[in-house]
MIMITOR-483652 format. One record per residue (C-alpha): residue in three letters; x, z, y. Coordinates in pm, whole numbers, plus 50000, padded with zeros to 5 digits. Example, Ala and Ser with C-alpha at 12.3 -4.5 7.8 and 13.67 -1.06 7.14 Angstrom:
<nodes>
ala512305078049550 ser513675071449894 
</nodes>
This chain:
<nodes>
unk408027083371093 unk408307119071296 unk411827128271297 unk412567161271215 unk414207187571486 unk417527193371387 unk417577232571313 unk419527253571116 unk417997263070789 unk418737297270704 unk419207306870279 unk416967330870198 unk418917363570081 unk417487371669726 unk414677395969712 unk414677400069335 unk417137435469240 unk419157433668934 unk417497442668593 unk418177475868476 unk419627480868110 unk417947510467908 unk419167520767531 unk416687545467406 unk417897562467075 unk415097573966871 unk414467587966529 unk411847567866360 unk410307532966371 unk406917543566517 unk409147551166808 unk411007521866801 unk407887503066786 unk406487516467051 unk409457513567289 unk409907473467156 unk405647465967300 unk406817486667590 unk409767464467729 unk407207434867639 unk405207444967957 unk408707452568175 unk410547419668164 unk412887423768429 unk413787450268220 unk416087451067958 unk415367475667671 unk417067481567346 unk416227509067120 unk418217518866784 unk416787542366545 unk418687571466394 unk417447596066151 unk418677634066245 unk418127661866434 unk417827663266773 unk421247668166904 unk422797642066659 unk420797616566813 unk422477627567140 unk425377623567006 unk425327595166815 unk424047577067190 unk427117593167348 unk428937571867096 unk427507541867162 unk427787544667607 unk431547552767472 unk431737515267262 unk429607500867523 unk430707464167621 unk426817456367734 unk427137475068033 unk423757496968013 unk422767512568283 unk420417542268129 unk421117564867795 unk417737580167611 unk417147597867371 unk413357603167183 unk413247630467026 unk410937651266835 unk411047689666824 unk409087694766478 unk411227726266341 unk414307718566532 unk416487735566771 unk416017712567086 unk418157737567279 unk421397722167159 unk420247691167217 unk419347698467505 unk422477714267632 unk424817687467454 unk422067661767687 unk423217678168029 unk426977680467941 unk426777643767867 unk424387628168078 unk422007615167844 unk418547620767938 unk416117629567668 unk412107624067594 unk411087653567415 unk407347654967220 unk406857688367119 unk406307689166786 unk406257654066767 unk405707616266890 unk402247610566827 unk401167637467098 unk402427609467323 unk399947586967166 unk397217610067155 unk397647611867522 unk396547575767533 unk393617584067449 unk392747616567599 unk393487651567656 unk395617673367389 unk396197708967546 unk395707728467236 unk398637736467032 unk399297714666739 unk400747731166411 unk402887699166264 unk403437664766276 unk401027659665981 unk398337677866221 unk398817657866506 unk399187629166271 unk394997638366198 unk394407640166540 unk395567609166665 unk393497596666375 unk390347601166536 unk391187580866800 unk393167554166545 unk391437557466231 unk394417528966066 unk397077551366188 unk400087551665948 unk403507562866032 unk406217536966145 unk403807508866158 unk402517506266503 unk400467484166733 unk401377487267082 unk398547467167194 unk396497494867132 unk398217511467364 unk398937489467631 unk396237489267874 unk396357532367837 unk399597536367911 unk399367548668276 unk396077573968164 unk399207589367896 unk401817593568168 unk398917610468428 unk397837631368114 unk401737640767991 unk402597654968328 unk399607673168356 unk400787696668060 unk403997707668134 unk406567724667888 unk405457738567525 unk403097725367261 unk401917699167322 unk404307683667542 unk405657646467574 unk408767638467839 unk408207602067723 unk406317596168073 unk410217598268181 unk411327567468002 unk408047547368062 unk408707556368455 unk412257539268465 unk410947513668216 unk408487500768451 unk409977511868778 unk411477476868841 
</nodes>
């Protein structure tokens, strides 16, 4: 039997960083949906979304509420927002005095989904017109009920395609939250 040298084993430090926490407010269950296949493909993640039906700036404020009864220590505060015939400028400005950091789809969420499945630079009148649009592409669409399988495997092609287009209609910030979803 070879006998072993008698050296100092050394513990490996860990190479693994802590997960980070995300709460993403949002204002409908396609959202929600959407956000819940998301954290599926970022485990070390941890990613809770609550939905909240209001403008724009009272979702802002209703997730300055929550970091304020926080006791689950989150390290991120989103809100997803749509701006459909809101004024996102208060919501905006309430966002910076606060430091909640908002995803924006101008007019609304499903120009993020379009962009999973290809360009959208024109403008878009309403939700009910994008709505159409992403029906092309997801003939079964139906608000609030989502899939995110159909959306996995595109996800990167909608974050290359949402910074592309810059402020306006169309617009999605949701590339944002994806980015610091999936960072770690």
């Amino acid at each position: 039997m070879a006998r072993r040298e008698n050296t100092p084993r050394r513990r490996r430090t860990p190479s693994r960083t802590s997960a980070s926490r995300v709460l993403a407010v949002c204002c409908g269950q396609t959202e929600r949906a959407y956000l819940d296949g998301l954290k599926r493909l970022s485990k070390p993640v941890t990613l809770r979304s609550v939905v909240k039906v209001g403008s724009p700036a009272q979702l802002v404020r209703h997730a300055v509420k929550l970091r304020e009864k926080d006791r689950d220590g989150f390290d991120e505060y989103w809100c997803v927002v749509d701006v459909d015939d809101f004024d996102i400028d208060e919501a905006v400005a309430v966002a910076v005095a606060t430091g909640i950091s908002l995803a924006v789809s101008n007019p609304c969420f499903e120009v993020w989904l379009i962009l999973h499945f290809a360009d959208c630079t024109a403008g878009i009148a309403s939700p009910m017109a994008a709505a159409e649009k992403l029906r092309r592409h997801l003939p079964r669409y139906s608000k609030g009920v989502l899939d995110f399988a159909l959306f996995a495997e595109r996800v990167d092609k909608a974050v290359a395609r949402a910074k592309a287009l810059g402020p306006g209609n169309p617009s999605s910030d949701m590339w944002r939250l994806v980015e610091v979803v999936r960072k770690h």
